[in-house]
N, C-alpha and C positions, 0 to 999 in steps of 0.2 A: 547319828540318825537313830529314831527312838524305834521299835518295834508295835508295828500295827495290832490291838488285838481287839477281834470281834465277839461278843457272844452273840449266841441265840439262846431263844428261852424256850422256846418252842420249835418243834419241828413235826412238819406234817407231810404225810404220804398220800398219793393217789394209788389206791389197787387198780387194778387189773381185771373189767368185764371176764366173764368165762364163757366162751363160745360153746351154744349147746347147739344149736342146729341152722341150717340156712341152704334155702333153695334158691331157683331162677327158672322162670315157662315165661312164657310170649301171655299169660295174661295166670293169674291163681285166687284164687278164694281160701279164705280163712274165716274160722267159727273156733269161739271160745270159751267154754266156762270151767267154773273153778275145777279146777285138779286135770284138766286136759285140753289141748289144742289140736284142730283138724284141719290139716290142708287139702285142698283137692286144685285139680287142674281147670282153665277157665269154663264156663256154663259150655256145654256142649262137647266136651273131651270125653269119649269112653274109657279112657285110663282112670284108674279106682284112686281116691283120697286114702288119705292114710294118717297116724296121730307119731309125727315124728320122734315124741319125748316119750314115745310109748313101744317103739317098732310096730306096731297093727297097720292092717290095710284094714280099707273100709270100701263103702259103694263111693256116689260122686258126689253125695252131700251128707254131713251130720248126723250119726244113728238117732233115730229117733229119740224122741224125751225132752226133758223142759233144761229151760234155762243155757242152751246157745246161743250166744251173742257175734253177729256177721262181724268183720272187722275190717275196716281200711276198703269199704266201698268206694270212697271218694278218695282223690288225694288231697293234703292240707299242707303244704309245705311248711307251715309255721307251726306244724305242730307240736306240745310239748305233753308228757305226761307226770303230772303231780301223785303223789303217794307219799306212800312215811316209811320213813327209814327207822329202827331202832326208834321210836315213839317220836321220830323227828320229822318235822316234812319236810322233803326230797321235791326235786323234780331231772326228770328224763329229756333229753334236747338233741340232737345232731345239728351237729355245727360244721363248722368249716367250708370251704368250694366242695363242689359237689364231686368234682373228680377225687377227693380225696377225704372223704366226710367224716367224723370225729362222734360217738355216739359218748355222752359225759351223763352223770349223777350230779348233781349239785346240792349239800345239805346248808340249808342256809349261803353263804355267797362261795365257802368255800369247795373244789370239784373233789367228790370223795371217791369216785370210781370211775375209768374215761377205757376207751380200748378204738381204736380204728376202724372204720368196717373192713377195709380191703381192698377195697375196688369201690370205682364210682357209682352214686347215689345219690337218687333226686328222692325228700320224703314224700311218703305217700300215710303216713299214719304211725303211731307212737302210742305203746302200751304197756303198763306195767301191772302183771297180773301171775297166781299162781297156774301157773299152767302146766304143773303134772305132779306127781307122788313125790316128790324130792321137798324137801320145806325148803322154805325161801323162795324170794318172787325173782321172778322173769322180767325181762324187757322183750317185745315183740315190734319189732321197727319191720312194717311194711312198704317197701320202694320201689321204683321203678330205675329203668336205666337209661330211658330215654324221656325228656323233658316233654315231648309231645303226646306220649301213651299217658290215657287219663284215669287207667285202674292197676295196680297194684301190680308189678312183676316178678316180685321177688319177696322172700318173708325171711329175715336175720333174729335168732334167740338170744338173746345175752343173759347167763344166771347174776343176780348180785351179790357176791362174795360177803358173807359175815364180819369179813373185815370192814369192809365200807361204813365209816358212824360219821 
C-alpha cells in the first residue's frame, strides 16, 4: 500500500470579530458620526443616553452639532454592509437561523473575519463605520429579539481586527 500524500499551497485563516460593546431595552435609538456612537433608550425613557466606546452619559438624544446620522430606524432583515477593507471591498452579513446568528466579513468570496453573536437575532440594520478614537472601523449590527418588534432592540459593536485582508 502506497502512502497518501497531500499538499496545500495555500492556507487561509478567519480571525476573529472583537467584541466592543452590546446592549438590550424593550425598544433604543442609536445616532452616529464619524469618531462617536450614541445610544439612548427608546423616545420617551427618562434614563439618559450615553456614547458607550466613549464611557460618557449624555441627555436622551445626540449633543448637539452637525453631522448625526439616526441608524436602524427600520428593520431590513437582508441587510448587508459594503466597505473596504485594506483598499479591498469587503462586505458585512449575518447569517445563519436566527437563534443562532453568525456576523461574517467577506473580502472578495473569501470570509476574512466571522464571530457569533451569542444569543438569538433577527436583523434589524448593518453598519460599518468608525465609531470612536481607536483606528479602525467598527461593525454596528442593530437587532431585535423578537420577529414581531419593528424597531431595533438591541445594538451589538464588533471591532475589525488588522488582521482581516
Amino acid at each position: 500500500m502506497s502512502p497518501l500524500l497531500l499538499l496545500t499551497l495555500t492556507a487561509q485563516a478567519t480571525c476573529p470579530l472583537v467584541p466592543a460593546f452590546e446592549t438590550l431595552d424593550t425598544a433604543l435609538r442609536a445616532w452616529w458620526r464619524p469618531g462617536e456612537l450614541f445610544v439612548a433608550p427608546g423616545a420617551g425613557d427618562p434614563r439618559p443616553g450615553f456614547f458607550p466606546l466613549n464611557s460618557r452619559l449624555e441627555g436622551t438624544a445626540p449633543p448637539a452639532g452637525e453631522g448625526w446620522r439616526r441608524l436602524g430606524e427600520r428593520c431590513d432583515p437582508a441587510a448587508t454592509a459594503t466597505f473596504t477593507l485594506h483598499e479591498r471591498p469587503a462586505v458585512a452579513t449575518l447569517e445563519g437561523e436566527w437563534m443562532a446568528p453568525i456576523l461574517r466579513v467577506r473580502v472578495g468570496e473569501r470570509i476574512a473575519a466571522e464571530l457569533p453573536l451569542g444569543h438569538p437575532a433577527h436583523l434589524c440594520a448593518l453598519y460599518v463605520a468608525e465609531a470612536d478614537a481607536t483606528p479602525g472601523l467598527e461593525i454596528l449590527v442593530l437587532w431585535r429579539n423578537q420577529a414581531e418588534v419593528a424597531v431595533p432592540q438591541g445594538i451589538s459593536v464588533y471591532r475589525v481586527p488588522d488582521a482581516a485582508r
